[in-house]
C-alpha positions in Angstrom: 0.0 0.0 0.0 1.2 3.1 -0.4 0.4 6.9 -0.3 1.8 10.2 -2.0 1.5 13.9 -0.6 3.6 17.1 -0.6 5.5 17.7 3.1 3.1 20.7 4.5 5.8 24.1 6.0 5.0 22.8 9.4 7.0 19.2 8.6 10.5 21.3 8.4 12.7 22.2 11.1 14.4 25.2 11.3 17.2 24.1 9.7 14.9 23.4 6.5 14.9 19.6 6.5 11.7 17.6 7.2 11.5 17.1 10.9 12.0 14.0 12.3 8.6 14.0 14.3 6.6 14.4 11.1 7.8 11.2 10.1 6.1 9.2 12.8 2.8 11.4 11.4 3.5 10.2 8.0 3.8 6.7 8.7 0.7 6.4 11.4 -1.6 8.2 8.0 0.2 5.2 6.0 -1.4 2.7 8.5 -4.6 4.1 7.8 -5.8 1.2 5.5 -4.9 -1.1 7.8 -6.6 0.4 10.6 -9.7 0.2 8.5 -9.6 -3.4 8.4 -9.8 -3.5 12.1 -12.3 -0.6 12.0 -14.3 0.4 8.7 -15.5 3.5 9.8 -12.1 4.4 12.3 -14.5 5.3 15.1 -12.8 5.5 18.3 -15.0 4.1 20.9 -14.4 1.0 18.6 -11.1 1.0 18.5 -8.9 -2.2 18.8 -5.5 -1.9 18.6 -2.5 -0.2 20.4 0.8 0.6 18.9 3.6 -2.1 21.1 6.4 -0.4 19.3 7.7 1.9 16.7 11.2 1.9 15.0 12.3 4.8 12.8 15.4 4.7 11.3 16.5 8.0 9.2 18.6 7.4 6.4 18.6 10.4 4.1 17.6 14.2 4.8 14.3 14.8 3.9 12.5 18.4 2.3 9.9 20.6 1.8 7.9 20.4 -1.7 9.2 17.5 -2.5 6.9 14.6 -3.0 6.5 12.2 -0.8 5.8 8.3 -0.9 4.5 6.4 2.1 5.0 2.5 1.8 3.3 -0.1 4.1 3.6 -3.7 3.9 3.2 -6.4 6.4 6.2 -7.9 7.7 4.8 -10.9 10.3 1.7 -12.0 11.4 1.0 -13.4 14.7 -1.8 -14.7 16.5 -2.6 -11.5 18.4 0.1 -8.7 16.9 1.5 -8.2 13.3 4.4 -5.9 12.5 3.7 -3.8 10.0 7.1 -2.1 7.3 7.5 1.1 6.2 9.0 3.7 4.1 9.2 7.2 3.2 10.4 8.1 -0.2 11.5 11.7 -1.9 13.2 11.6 -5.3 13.8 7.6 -5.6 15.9 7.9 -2.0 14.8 5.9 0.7 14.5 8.7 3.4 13.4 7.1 6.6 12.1 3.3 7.2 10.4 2.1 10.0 8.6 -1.1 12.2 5.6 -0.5 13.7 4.5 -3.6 16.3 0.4 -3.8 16.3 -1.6 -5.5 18.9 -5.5 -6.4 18.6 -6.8 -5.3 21.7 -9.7 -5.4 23.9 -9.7 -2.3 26.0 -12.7 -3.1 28.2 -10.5 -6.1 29.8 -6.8 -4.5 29.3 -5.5 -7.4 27.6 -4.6 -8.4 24.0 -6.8 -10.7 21.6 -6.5 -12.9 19.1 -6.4 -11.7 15.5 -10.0 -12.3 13.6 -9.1 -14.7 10.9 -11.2 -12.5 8.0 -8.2 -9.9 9.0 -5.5 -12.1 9.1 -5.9 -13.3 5.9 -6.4 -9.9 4.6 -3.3 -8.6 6.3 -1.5 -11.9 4.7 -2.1 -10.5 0.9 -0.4 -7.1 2.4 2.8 -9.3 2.8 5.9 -8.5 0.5 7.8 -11.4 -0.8 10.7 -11.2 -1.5 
């Protein structure tokens, strides 16, 4: 899956570069399709997962009015958490990649649940092979 947009002023630093918070905001809007298949209409008093983890790793500077690619795939899938991959892109270059570690999640008993099959099988197409 992926996504394409144009950094907004408010991504930069002041030294001009994107800033490296705006990259966790780019990569959570890239999850958005998989939040759907957890939620179809991304109500909140529905929600069901929490974020275990996230990994950024910034490889290349990133700027403003440049486009900008979001890529998500799926990585692994468990029984009640799936990692999910992704990357920002500008100008071919690889700017920033990340991990972000999903749990399903019933918030009414604090604890983590099982995966609905339906989803997992859906989140199973999402994975790159290499």
């Amino acid at each position: 899956m992926e996504y394409s947009f144009n950094p907004r002023f408010n991504d930069t630093d002041a030294l001009g570069h994107i800033n490296n918070a705006s990259i966790a905001t780019w990569f959570e809007e890239g999850r958005r399709p998989i939040f759907e298949l957890f939620i179809p209409d991304l109500d909140p008093r529905k929600w069901n997962l929490i974020i275990a983890r996230l990994e950024i790793d910034y490889l290349a500077q990133g700027y403003y009015q440049k486009t900008t690619t979001v890529k998500t795939s799926v990585e692994k899938i468990g029984n009640a958490s799936f990692v999910l991959l992704q990357e920002a892109i500008q100008d071919n270059i690889v700017i920033s990649r990340g991990k972000c570690f999903l749990v399903s999640f019933d918030y009414s008993n604090q604890k983590s649940t099982p995966i609905p099959e339906a989803i997992k099988n859906k989140l199973q197409s999402l994975i790159i092979k290499e």
